[in-house]
C-alpha positions in Angstrom: -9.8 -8.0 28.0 -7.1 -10.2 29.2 -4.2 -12.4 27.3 -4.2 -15.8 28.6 -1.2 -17.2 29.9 -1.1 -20.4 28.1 2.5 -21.2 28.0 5.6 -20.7 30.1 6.8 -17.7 28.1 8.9 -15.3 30.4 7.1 -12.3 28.3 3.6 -13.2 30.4 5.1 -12.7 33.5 6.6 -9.2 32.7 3.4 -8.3 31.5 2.2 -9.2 35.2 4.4 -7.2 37.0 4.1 -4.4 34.7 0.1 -4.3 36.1 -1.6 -6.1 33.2 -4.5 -8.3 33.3 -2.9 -11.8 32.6 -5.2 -14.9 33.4 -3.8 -18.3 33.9 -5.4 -21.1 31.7 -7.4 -22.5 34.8 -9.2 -18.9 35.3 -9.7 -18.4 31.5 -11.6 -22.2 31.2 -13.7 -20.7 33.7 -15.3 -18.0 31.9 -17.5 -18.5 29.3 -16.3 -16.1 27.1 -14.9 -16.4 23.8 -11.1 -17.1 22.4 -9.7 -15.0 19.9 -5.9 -16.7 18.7 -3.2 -14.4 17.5 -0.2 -15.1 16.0 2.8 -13.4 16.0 5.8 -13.3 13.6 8.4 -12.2 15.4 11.8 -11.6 12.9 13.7 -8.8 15.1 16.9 -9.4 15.7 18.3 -11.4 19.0 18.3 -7.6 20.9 14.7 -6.7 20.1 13.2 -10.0 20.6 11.7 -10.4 23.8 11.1 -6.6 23.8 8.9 -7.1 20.1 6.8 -9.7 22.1 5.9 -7.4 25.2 5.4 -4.7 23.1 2.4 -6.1 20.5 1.7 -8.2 23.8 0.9 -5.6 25.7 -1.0 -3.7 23.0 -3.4 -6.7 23.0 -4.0 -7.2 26.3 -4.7 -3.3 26.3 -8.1 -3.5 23.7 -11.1 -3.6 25.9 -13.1 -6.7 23.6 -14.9 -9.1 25.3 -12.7 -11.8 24.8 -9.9 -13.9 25.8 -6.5 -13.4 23.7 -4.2 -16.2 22.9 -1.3 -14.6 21.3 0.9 -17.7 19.8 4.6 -16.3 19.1 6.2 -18.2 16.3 9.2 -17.1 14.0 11.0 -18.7 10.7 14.1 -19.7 8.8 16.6 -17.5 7.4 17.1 -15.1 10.4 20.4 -15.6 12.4 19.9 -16.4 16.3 22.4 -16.6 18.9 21.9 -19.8 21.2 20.7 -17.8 23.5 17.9 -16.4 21.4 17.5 -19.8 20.0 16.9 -21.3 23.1 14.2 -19.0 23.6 12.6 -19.4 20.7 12.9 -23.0 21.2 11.2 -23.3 24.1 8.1 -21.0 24.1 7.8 -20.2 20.0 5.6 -22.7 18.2 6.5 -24.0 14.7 4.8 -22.5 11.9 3.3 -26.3 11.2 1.6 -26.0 14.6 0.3 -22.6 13.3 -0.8 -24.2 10.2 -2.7 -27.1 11.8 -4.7 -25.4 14.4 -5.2 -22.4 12.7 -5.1 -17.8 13.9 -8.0 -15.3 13.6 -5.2 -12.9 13.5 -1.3 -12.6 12.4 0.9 -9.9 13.5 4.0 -9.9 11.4 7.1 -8.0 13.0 9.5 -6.2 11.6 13.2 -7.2 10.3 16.5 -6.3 10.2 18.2 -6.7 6.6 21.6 -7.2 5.1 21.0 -5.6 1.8 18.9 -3.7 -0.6 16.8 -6.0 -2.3 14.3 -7.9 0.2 13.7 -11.0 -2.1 17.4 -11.8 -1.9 17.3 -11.6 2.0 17.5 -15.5 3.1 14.0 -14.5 5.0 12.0 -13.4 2.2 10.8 -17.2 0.6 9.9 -18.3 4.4 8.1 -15.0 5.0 6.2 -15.3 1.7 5.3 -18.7 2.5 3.6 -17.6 5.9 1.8 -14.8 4.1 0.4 -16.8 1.6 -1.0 -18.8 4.0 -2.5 -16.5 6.4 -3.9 -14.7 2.9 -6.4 -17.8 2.5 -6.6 -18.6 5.9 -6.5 -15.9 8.5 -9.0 -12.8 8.8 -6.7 -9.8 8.9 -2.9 -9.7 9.0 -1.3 -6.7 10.9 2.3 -5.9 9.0 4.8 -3.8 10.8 7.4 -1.8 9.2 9.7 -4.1 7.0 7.2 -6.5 6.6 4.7 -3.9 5.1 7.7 -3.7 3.0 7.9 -6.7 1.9 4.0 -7.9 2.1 3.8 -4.6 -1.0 6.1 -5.3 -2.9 5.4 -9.1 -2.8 1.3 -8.7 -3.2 1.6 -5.8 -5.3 5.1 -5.4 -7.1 6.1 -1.8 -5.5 9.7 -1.5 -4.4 10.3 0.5 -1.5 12.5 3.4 -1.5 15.9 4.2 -0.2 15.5 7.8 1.6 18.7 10.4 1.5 18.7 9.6 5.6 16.9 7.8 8.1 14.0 8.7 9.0 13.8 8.6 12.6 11.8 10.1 15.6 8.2 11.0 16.7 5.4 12.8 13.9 2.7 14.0 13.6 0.1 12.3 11.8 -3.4 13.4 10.6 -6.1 11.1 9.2 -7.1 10.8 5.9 -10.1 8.6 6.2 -11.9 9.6 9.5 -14.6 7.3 8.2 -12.8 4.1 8.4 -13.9 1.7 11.1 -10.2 0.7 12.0 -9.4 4.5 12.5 -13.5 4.9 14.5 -13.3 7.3 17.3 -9.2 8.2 17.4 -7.9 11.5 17.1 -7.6 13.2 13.6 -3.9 14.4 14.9 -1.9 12.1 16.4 2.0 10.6 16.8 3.6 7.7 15.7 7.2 6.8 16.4 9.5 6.1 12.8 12.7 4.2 12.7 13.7 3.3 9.1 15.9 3.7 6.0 13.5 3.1 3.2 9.4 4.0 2.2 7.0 3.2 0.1 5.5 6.6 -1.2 2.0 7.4 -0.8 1.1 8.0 -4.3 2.5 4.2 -5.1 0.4 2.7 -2.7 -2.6 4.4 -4.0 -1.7 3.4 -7.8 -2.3 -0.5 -6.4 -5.7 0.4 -4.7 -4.5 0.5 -1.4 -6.3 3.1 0.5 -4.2 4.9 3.0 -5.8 5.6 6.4 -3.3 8.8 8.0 -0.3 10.0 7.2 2.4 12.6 7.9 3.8 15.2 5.9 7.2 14.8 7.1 7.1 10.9 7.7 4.9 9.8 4.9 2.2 6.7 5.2 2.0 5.6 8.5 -1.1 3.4 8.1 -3.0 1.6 5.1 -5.2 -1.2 4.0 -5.3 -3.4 0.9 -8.1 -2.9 -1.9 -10.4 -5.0 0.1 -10.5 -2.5 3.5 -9.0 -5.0 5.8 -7.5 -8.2 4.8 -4.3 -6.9 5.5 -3.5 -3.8 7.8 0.2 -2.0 7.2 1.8 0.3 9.4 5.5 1.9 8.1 5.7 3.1 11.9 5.9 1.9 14.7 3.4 2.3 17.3 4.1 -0.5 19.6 7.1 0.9 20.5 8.0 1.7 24.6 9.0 5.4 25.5 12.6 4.4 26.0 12.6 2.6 22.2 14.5 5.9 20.3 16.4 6.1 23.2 18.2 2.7 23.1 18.1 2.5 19.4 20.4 6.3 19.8 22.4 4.6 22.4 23.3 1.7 19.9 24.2 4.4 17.3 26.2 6.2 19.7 27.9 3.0 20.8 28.4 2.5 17.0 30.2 5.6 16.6 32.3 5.2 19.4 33.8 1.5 18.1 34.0 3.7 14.6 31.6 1.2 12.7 30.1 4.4 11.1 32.0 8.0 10.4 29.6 10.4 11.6 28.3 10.7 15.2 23.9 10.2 14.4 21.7 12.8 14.7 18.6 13.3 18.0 15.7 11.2 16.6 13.4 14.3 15.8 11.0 15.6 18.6 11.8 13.1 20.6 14.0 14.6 23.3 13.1 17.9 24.5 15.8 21.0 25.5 16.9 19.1 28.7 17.7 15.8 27.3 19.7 17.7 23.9 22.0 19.7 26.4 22.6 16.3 28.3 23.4 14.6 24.9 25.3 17.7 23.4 27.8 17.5 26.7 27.9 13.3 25.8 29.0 13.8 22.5 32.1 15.9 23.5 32.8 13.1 25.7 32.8 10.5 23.3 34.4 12.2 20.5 37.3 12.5 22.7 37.3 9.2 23.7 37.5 7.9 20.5 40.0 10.2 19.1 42.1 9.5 21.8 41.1 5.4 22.9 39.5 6.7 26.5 37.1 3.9 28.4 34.0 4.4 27.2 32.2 7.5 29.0 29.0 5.9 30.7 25.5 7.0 29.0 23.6 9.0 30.8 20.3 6.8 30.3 19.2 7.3 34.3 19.2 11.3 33.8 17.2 12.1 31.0 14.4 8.9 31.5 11.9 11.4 33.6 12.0 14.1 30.3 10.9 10.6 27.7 7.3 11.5 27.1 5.3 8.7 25.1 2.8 10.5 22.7 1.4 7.3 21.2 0.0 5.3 23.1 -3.5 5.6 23.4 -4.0 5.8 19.5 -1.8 3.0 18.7 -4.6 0.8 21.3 -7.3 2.5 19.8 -6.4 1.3 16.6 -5.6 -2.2 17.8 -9.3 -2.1 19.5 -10.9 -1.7 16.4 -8.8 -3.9 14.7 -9.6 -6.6 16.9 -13.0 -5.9 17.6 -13.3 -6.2 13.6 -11.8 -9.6 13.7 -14.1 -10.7 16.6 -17.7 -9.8 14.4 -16.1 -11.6 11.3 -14.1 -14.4 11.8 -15.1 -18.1 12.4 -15.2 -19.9 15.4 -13.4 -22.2 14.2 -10.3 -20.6 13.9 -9.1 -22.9 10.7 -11.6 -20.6 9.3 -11.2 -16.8 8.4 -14.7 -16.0 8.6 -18.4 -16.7 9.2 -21.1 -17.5 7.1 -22.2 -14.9 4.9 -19.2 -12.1 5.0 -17.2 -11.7 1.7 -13.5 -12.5 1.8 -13.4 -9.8 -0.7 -15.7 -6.6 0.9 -15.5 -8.0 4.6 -16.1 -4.6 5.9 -19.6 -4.2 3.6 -18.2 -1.2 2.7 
């Protein structure tokens, strides 16, 4: 059902013209139906920021619960914003005491970019844990993307993730490994996920700490888990949310990279993501900008316009599906008062009653 445009945010207006169902807060009072409140962490970088909030926005909006979604963007200290994303933030995020004070049903918790190898030295990481251990007492079910499943494990249950031999980057195939599992209820046993990352937490690590993992890949690894408890907290390591075009600008950046010789070797296609067509167009690009750089040539253009027609998005209707049950979880157990995590009578330690 629809998000509820309750602030000025630029993101709501997007969302509009991209066809979804966005009521203002004058229609919303008018229905008598009930709120669920949503927050989201956002910690991508200045590039990724507005695209982060349209993406879990939209995912949102998409799940088909009777209710009315108020998704409350925040972020926190120790990230480094240009003015211009300051600004933003500024003027539609809410601070985290705002948060505090009137309370979430829900927390989505982005992922981050990082400066080194160890999380708990990132200038994030005591901010981040701050928030967690908040919405730990106080929220029914926090969604971690990516880097903050990252560092949600290994602060909750002391597992260091793991630096792979290469990025780990395209589209995979998962397959369930729960089909019983009410967040994974009536999805497809085989389905994709979009990865974009340097480091994982293993399968056999999470498993050790009595999280139970939900699908996974053979190639990609864990895609989606819970902690002990089913539900408290939901992790993906991909990334779901993403647009079709995501691998593709994240390979133009790499590209662009290459070209201003910030890294030695030109970056591999993002497995089966680009099909025959789009390779040979990127194959007859890469000539071009090898030469370019070897010899200081302009910049050859990227052929973004002529390969956007062969971008198929594989994902989609799984990654709702999942956000549908997730959701419509939250909306049989929490409170209505949303300072609350739940209602009378469900245990903050089996919520599920499984």
């Amino acid at each position: 059902m629809p998000l509820v445009a309750h602030t000025d945010l630029p993101t709501f207006e997007r969302l509009r013209e991209e066809g979804e169902d966005v009521l203002s807060p004058d229609r919303a009072s008018q229905q008598d139906i009930r709120e669920i409140h949503i927050g989201l962490l956002n910690m991508m970088p200045d590039a990724a920021l507005e695209a982060t909030e349209r993406q879990f926005f939209r995912l949102v909006g998409a799940c088909n619960q009777i209710v009315q979604f108020h998704i409350h963007p925040f972020t926190i200290e120790g990230l480094t914003r240009s003015p211009q994303a300051q600004a933003h933030i500024d003027k539609y995020y809410e601070p985290f005491a705002k948060i505090k004070q009137d309370g979430l049903d829900a927390l989505i918790i982005s992922g981050a970019n990082v400066i080194g190898t160890q999380l708990q030295q990132e200038d994030f990481w005591q901010p981040l844990t701050e928030v967690f251990s908040w919405a730990k007492e106080n929220v029914t079910s926090v969604l971690c993307s990516c880097l903050a499943t990252h560092a949600v494990i290994q602060y909750c249950y002391g597992i260091e993730r793991t630096r792979l031999p290469a990025k780990r980057w395209g589209v995979f195939s998962h397959k369930l490994t729960d089909r019983k599992h009410p967040l994974v209820a009536e999805i497809n046993s085989r389905f994709d996920v979009p990865h974009s990352r340097f480091n994982e937490v293993f399968r056999s690590d999470m498993e050790q700490q009595g999280l139970k993992v939900l699908a996974a890949s053979s190639d990609a690894g864990v895609h989606l888990a819970v902690s002990p408890d089913g539900f408290r907290i939901v992790f993906f390591q991909g990334h779901p949310e993403y647009d079709d075009i995501s691998l593709l600008k994240e390979y133009k950046r790499e590209v662009l990279r290459f070209y201003h010789a910030e890294i030695d070797e030109y970056p591999p296609f993002p497995e089966n993501y680009f099909n025959a067509a789009v390779c040979q167009v990127f194959s007859a690009y890469q000539q071009q900008i090898m030469l370019a750089r070897e010899t200081g040539q302009t910049l050859p253009s990227f052929p973004e316009e002529g390969v956007l027609e062969h971008l198929d998005n594989t994902w989609r209707d799984t990654a709702k599906a999942v956000f549908n049950n997730w959701l419509g979880k939250i909306y049989q157990l929490t409170n209505q008062d949303r300072r609350l995590p739940f209602m009378a009578g469900v245990d903050p330690n089996n919520p599920l009653g499984l």
